[in-house]
C-alpha positions as CSV (number, residue, x, y, z in Angstrom):
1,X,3.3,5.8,-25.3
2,X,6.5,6.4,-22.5
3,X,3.6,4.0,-19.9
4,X,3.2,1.6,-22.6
5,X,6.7,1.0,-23.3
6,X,7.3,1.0,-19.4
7,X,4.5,-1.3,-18.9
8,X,6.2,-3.6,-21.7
9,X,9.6,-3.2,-20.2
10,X,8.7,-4.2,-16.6
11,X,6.8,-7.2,-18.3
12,X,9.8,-8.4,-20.2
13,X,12.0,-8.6,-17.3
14,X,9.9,-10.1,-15.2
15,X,8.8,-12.9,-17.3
16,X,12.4,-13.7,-18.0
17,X,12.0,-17.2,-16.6
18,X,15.9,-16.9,-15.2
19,X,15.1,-13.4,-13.6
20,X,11.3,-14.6,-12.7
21,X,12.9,-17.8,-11.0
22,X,15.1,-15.5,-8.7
23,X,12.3,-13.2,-8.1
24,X,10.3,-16.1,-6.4
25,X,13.5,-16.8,-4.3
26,X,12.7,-13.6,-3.0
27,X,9.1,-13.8,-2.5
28,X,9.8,-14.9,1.4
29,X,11.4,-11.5,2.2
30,X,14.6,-12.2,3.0
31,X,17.8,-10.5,1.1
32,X,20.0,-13.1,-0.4
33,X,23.3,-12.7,-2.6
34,X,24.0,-12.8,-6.1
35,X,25.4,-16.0,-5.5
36,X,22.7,-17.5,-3.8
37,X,19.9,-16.3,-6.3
38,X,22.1,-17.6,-9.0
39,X,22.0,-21.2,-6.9
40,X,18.7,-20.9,-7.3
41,X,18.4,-20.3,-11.2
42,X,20.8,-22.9,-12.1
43,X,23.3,-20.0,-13.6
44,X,26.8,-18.5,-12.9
45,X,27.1,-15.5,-10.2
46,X,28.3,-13.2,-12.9
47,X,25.1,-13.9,-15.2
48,X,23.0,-13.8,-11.8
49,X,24.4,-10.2,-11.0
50,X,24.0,-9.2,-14.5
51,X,20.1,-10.0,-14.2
52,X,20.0,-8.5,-11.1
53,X,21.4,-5.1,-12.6
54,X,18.6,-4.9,-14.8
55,X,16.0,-5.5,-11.8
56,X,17.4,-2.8,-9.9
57,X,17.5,-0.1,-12.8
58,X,13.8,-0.7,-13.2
59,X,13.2,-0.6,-8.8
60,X,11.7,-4.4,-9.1
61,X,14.6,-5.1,-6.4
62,X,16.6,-3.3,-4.2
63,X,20.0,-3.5,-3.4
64,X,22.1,-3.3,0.0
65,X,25.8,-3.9,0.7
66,X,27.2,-4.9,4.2
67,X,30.6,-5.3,4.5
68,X,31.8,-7.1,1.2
69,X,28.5,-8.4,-0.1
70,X,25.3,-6.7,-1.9
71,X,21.8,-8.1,-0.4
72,X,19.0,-8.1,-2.9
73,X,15.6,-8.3,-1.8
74,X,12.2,-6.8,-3.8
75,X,12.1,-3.6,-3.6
76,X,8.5,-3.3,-2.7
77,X,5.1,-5.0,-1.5
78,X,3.8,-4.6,-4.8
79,X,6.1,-6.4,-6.4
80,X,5.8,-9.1,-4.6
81,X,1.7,-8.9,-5.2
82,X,2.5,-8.6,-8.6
83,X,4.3,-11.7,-8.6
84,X,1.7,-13.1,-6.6
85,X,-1.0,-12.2,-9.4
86,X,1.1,-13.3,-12.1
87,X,1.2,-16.8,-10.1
88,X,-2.2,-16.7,-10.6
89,X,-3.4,-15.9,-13.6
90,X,-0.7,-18.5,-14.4
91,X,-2.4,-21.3,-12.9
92,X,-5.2,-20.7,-14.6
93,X,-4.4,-20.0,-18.1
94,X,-4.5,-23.7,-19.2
95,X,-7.7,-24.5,-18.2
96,X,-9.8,-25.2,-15.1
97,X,-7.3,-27.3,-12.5
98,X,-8.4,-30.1,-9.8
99,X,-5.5,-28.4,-7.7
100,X,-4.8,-25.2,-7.4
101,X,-1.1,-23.2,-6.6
102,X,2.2,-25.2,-5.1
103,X,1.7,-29.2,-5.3
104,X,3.7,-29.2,-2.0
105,X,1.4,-29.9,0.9
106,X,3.5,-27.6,3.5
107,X,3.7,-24.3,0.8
108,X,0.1,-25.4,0.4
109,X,-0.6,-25.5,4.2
110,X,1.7,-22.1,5.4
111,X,4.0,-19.9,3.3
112,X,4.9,-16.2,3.2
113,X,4.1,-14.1,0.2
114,X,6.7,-11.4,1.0
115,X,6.3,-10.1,4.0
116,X,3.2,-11.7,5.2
117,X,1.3,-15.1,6.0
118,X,-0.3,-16.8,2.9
119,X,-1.5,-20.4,2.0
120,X,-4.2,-22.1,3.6
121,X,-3.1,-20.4,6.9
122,X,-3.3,-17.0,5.5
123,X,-6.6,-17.1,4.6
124,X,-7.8,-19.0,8.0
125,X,-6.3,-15.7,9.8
126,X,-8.2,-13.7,7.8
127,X,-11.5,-15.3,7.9
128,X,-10.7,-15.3,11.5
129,X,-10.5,-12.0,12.0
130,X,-13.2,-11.1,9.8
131,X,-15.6,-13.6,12.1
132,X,-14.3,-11.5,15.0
133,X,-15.3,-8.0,13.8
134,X,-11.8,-7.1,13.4
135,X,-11.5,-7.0,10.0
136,X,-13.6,-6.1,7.4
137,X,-12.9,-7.0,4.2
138,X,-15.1,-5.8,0.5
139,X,-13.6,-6.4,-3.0
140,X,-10.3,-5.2,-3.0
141,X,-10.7,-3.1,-0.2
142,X,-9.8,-4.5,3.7
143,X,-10.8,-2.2,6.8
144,X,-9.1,-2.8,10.4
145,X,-12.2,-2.1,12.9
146,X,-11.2,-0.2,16.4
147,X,-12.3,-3.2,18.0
148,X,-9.7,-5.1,16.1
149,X,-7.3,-2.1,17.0
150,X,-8.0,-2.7,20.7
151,X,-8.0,-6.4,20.3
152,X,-3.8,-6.4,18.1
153,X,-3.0,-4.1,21.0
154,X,-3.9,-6.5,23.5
155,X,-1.9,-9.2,21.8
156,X,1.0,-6.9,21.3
157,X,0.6,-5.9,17.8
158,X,1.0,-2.9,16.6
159,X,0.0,-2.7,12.5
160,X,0.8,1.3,12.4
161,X,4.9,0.0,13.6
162,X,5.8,-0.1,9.9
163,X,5.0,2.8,7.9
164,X,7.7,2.8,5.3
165,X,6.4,4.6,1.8
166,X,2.9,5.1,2.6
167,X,2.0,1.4,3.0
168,X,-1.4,0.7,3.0
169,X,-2.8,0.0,6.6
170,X,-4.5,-3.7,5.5
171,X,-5.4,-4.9,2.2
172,X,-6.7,-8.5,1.0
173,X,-4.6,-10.5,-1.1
174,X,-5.6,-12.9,-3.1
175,X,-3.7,-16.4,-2.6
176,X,-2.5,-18.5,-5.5
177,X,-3.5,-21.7,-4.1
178,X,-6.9,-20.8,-2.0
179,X,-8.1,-18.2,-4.5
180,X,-9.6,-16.5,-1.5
181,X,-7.9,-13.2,0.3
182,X,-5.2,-13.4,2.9
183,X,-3.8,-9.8,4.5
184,X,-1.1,-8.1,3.6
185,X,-0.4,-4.7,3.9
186,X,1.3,-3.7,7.3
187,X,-1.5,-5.5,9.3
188,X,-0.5,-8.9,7.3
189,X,3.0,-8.1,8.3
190,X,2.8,-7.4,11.9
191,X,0.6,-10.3,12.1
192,X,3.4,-12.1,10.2
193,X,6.4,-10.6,12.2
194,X,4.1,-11.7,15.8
195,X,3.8,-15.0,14.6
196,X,7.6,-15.9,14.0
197,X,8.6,-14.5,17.0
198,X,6.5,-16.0,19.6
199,X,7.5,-18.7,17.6
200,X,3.9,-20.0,16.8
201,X,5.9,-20.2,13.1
202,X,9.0,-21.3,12.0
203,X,11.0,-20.5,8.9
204,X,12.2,-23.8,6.9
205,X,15.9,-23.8,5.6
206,X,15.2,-22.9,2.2
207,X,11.9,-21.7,0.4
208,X,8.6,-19.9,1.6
209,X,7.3,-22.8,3.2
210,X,6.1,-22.6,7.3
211,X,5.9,-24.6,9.8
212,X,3.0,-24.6,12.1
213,X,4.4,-25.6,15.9
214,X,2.2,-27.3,18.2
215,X,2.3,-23.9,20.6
216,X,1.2,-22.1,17.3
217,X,-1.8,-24.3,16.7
218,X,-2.5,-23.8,20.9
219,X,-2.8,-20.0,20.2
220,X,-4.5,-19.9,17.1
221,X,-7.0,-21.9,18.4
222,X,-7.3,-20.3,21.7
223,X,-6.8,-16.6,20.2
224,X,-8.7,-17.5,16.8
225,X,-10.2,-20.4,16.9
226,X,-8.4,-21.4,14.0
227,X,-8.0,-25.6,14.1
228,X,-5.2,-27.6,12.0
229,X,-7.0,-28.2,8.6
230,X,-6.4,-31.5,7.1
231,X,-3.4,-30.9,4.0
């Protein structure tokens, strides 16, 4: 019974649409302020913080201050995959869809879901690295091979860098808008973390969306073989 009501308290304050619209403000991995998530939701920093109580009571975000302000950012990788389900199952609740996931062609194209790459790009990278043996990837289960080892080292990438709370070493992740996997897991966010800053990616302003730069589409291809898909 205590699960069930847990189960039914995480469920109502995520699918607060107020607290579920700041909770996708978050999805790119960055900390923002009260006052910036409550930009986001259309409400007043006071309501915003409010919310965001309640979300860090149940450990769906986490909280840090610096200096005068408090940074909130989710608190783990499974939130953010549960969000990423929930997007899902969402889309296809009313029926079969021509399209699937964001209509806009860049989130469509590249986009981070947390801490890792996503979107059309995502799953490129991992088919990619499947193709090359370094990767294996069955069901819900995702293997890195020690050629693939040898072969991140040799680029500079080191997946075991970020061990914080047991993280899984690679895991597939199914995307909202390809319906296919993508990595996440520590892999998916060295591979993530490599990508920004050899600057092969760029963040935009304001949401998830990526940018692909022209020396990013030189190495994938070179590196991957992975070719600009037409949006």
């Amino acid at each position: 019974m205590a699960q069930t009501f847990s189960v039914a308290h995480i469920g109502a304050l995520v699918g607060d649409p107020t607290r579920l619209t700041m909770l996708q403000a978050l999805m790119d991995g960055r900390a923002l302020t009260a006052s910036e998530l409550a930009l986001t939701a259309g409400i007043t920093p006071q309501t915003a913080s409010g919310h965001l109580s309640q979300l860090a009571a149940a450990s769906i975000v986490s909280v840090t201050k610096q200096g005068r302000h408090r940074y909130h950012r989710l608190a783990t990788a499974q939130v953010a995959q549960l969000l990423e389900n929930m997007m899902v199952v969402a889309s296809s609740a009313s029926g079969p869809k021509l399209r699937t996931g964001p209509r806009d062609a860049q989130m469509r194209l590249a986009r981070t879901c947390y801490d890792h790459l996503a979107g059309r790009l995502g799953v490129m990278l991992a088919d990619a690295l499947v193709a090359q043996r370094w990767v294996e990837i069955a069901d819900d289960v995702a293997l890195v091979t020690p050629t693939g080892l040898e072969g991140l080292a040799k680029l500079g990438i080191d997946p075991h860098s970020n061990n914080r709370r047991g993280r899984s070493l690679c895991r597939p992740c199914l995307d909202w808008s390809e319906r296919r996997p993508h990595l996440a897991g520590r892999l998916g966010a060295a591979l993530c973390s490599h990508c920004l800053e050899k600057g092969w990616i760029l963040r935009q302003i304001e949401g998830r969306a990526l940018d692909v730069t022209p020396a990013g589409w030189h190495a994938l291809s070179d590196i991957f073989n992975i070719t600009p898909p037409a949006i």
